[in-house]
KEKE-3310 file (N, C-alpha, C; in steps of 0.2 Angstrom, whole numbers, plus 5000, padded with zeros to 4 digits):
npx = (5560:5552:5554:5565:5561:5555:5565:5575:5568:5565:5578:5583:5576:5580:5590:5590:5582:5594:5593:5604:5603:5595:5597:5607:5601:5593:5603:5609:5598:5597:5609:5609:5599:5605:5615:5606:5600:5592:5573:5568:5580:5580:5568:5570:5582:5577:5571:5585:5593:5587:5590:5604:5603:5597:5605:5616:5614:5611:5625:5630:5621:5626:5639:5647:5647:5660:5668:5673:5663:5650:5647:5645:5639:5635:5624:5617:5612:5606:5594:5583:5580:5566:5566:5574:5563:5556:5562:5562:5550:5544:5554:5549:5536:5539:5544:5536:5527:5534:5535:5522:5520:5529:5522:5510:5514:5519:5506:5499:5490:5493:5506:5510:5510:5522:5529:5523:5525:5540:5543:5538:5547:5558:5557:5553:5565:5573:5567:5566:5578:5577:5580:5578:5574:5564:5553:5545:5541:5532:5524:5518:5511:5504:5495:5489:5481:5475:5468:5457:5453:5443:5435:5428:5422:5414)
npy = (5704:5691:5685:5676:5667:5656:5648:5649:5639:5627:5625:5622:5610:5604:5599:5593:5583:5577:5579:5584:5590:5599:5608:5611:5620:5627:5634:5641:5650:5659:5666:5674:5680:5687:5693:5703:5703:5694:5689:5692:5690:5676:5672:5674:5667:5654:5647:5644:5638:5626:5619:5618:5611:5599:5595:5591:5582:5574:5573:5565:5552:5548:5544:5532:5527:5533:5529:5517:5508:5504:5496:5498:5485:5480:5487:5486:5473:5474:5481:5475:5464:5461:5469:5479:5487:5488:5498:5507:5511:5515:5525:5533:5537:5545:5554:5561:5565:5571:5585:5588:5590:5602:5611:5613:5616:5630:5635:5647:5647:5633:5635:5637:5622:5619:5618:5609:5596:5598:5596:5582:5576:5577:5574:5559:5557:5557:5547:5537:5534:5541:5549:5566:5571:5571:5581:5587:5578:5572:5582:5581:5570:5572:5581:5574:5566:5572:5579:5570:5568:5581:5577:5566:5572:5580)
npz = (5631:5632:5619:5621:5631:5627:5617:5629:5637:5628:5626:5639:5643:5632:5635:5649:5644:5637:5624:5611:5597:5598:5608:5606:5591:5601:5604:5596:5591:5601:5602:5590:5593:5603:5598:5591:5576:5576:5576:5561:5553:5557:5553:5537:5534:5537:5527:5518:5530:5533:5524:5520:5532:5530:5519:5526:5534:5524:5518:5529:5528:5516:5517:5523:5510:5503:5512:5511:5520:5515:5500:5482:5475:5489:5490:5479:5479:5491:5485:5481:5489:5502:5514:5508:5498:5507:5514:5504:5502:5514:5514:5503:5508:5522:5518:5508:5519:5526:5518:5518:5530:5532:5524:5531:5546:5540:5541:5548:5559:5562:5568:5582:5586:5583:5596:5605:5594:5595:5610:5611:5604:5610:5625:5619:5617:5628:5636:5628:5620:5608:5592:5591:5577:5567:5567:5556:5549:5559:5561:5547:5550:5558:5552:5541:5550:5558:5549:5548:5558:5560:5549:5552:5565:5559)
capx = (5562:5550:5557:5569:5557:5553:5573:5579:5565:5568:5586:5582:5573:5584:5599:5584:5581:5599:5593:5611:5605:5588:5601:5612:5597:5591:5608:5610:5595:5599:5616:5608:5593:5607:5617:5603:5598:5584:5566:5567:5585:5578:5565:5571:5585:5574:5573:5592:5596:5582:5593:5608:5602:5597:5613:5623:5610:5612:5633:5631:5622:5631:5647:5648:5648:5665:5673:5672:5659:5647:5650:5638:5637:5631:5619:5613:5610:5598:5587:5576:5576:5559:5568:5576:5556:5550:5564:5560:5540:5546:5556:5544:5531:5541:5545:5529:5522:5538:5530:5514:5522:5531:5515:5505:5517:5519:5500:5498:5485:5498:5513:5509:5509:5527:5531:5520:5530:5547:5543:5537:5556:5563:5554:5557:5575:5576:5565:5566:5584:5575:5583:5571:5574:5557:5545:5541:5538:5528:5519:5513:5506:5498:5490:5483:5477:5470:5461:5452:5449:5439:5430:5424:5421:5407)
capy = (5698:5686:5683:5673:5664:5650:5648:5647:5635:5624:5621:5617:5605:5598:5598:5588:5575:5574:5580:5588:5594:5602:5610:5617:5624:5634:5640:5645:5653:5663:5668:5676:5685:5690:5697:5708:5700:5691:5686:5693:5686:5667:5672:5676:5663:5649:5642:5641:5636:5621:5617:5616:5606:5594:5595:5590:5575:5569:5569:5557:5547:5547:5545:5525:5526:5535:5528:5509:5504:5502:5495:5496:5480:5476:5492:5482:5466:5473:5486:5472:5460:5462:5474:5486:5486:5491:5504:5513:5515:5520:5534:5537:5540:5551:5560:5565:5568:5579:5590:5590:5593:5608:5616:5614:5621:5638:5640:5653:5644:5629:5638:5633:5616:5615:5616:5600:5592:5596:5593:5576:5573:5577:5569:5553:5558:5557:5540:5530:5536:5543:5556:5572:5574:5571:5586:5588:5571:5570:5587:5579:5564:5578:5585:5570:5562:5581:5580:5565:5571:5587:5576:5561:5576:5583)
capz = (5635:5632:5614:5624:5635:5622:5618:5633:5640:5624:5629:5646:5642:5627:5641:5654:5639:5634:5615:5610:5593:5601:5613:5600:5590:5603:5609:5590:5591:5608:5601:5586:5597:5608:5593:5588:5570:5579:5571:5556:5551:5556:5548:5532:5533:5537:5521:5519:5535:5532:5514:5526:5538:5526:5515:5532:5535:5518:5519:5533:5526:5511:5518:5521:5503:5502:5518:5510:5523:5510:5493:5475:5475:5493:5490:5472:5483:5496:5483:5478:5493:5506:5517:5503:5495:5512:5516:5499:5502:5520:5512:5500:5514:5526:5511:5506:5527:5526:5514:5521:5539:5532:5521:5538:5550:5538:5539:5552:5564:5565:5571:5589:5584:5584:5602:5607:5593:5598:5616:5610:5603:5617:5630:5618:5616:5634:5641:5625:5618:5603:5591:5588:5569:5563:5568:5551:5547:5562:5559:5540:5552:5560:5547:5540:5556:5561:5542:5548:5565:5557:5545:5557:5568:5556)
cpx = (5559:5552:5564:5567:5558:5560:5574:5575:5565:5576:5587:5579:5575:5590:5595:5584:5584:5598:5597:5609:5599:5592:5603:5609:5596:5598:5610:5605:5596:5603:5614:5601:5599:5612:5615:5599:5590:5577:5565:5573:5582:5572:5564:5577:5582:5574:5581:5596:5593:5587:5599:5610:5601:5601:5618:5620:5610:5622:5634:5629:5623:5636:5648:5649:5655:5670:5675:5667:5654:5650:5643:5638:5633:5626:5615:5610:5605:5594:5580:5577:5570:5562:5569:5570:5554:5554:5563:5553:5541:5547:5550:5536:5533:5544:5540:5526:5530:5534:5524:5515:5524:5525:5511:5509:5519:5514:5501:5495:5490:5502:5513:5510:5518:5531:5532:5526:5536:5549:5543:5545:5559:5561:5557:5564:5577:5572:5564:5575:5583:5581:5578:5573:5569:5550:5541:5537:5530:5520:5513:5507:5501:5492:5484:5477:5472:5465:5457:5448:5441:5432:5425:5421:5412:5400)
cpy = (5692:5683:5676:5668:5655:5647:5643:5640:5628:5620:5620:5611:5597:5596:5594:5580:5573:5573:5584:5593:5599:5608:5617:5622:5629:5638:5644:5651:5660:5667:5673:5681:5689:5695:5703:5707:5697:5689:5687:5691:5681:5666:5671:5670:5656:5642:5639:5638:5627:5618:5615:5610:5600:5590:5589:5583:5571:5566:5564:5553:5545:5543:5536:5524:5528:5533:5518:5505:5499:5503:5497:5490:5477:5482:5489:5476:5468:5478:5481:5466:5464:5468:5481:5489:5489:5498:5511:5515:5518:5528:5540:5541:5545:5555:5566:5568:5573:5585:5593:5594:5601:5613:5616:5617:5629:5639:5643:5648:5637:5629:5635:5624:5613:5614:5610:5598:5592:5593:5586:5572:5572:5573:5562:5551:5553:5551:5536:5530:5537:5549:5560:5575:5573:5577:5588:5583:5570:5577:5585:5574:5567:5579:5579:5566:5568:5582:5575:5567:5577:5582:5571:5564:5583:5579)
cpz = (5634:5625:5617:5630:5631:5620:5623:5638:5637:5626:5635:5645:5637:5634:5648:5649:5635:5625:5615:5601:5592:5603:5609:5596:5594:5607:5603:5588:5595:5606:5593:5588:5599:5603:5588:5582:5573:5575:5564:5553:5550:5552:5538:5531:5535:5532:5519:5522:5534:5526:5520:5530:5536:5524:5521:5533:5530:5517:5525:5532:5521:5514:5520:5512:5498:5506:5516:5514:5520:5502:5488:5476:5480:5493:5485:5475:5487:5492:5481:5484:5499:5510:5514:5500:5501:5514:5510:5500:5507:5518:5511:5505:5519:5522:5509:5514:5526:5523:5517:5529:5537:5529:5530:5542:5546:5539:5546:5560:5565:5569:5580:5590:5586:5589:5607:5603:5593:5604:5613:5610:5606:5623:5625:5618:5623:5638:5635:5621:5610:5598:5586:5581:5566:5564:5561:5547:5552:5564:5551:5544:5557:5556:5543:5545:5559:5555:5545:5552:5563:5554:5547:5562:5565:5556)
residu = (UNK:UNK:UNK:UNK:UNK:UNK:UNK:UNK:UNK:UNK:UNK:UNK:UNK:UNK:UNK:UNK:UNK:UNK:UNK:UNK:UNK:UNK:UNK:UNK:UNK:UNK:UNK:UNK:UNK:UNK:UNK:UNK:UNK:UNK:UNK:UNK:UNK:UNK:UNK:UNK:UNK:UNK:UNK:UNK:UNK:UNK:UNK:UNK:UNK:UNK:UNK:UNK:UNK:UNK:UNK:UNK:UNK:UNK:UNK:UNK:UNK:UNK:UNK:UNK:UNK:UNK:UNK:UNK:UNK:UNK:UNK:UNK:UNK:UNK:UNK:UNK:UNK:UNK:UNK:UNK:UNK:UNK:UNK:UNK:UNK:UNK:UNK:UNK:UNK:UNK:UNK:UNK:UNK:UNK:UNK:UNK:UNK:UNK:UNK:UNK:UNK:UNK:UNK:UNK:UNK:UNK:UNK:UNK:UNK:UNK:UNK:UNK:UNK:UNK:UNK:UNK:UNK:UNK:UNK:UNK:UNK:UNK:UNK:UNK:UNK:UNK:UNK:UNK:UNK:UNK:UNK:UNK:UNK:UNK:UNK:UNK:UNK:UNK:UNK:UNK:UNK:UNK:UNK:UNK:UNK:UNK:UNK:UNK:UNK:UNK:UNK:UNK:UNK:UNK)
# end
């Protein structure tokens, strides 16, 4: 029963701080515990689901690009003005804390870690009207801000 503890107290909480895709997650979690497959399924499907979840986040925001809203041209006009220059190093920086947020959250001793940072998303979700799609971005800014901590800590 208690495998269901962390779940269902995650979707209270998403459905408290009007996080709809926090919600959805742990109701897809639920519904796959409650179907038997459970830990060792999301386990093992993690990866894929992770590819997925990406894929669907990338057809969005692709999809101005098919819809007319955005043209090549007006994409060619803002790569090199000061804004275009700062959204690429941007990328380029939650790109790379992705990474490091994903390697740090598989090690073992982290794993607790992800709680705090979902809660975080959520509570933002719900008093700043944030949306909680970054726990990995925000787990890399972990790992480095936690590297420092250790080392100015000696």
């Amino acid at each position: 029963m208690t495998e269901f503890l962390i779940p269902v107290t995650v979707l209270i909480v998403a459905l408290v701080g009007k996080a709809k895709s926090v919600a959805i997650a742990a109701c897809i979690i639920l519904i796959v515990q409650l179907l038997g497959p459970g830990g060792n399924f999301l386990q093992n499907a993690a990866p894929t689901l992770g590819t997925i979840g990406l894929a669907l986040v990338l057809v969005q925001t692709l999809s101005p690009l098919v819809t007319g809203e955005t043209t090549l041209r007006s994409i060619a006009s803002s790569v090199f003005t000061p804004l275009g220059i700062t959204a690429f190093v941007l990328s380029m920086a939650t790109t790379y804390l992705s990474g490091r947020g994903i390697t740090y959250m598989n090690q073992p001793a982290n794993a607790g870690m992800f709680i705090p940072l979902l809660l975080g998303g959520v509570v933002s979700a719900a008093l700043f009207k944030g949306l909680p799609v970054g726990p990995y971005i925000t787990a890399g800014i972990l790992s480095v801000v936690g590297g420092l901590l250790v080392k100015m800590m000696k």
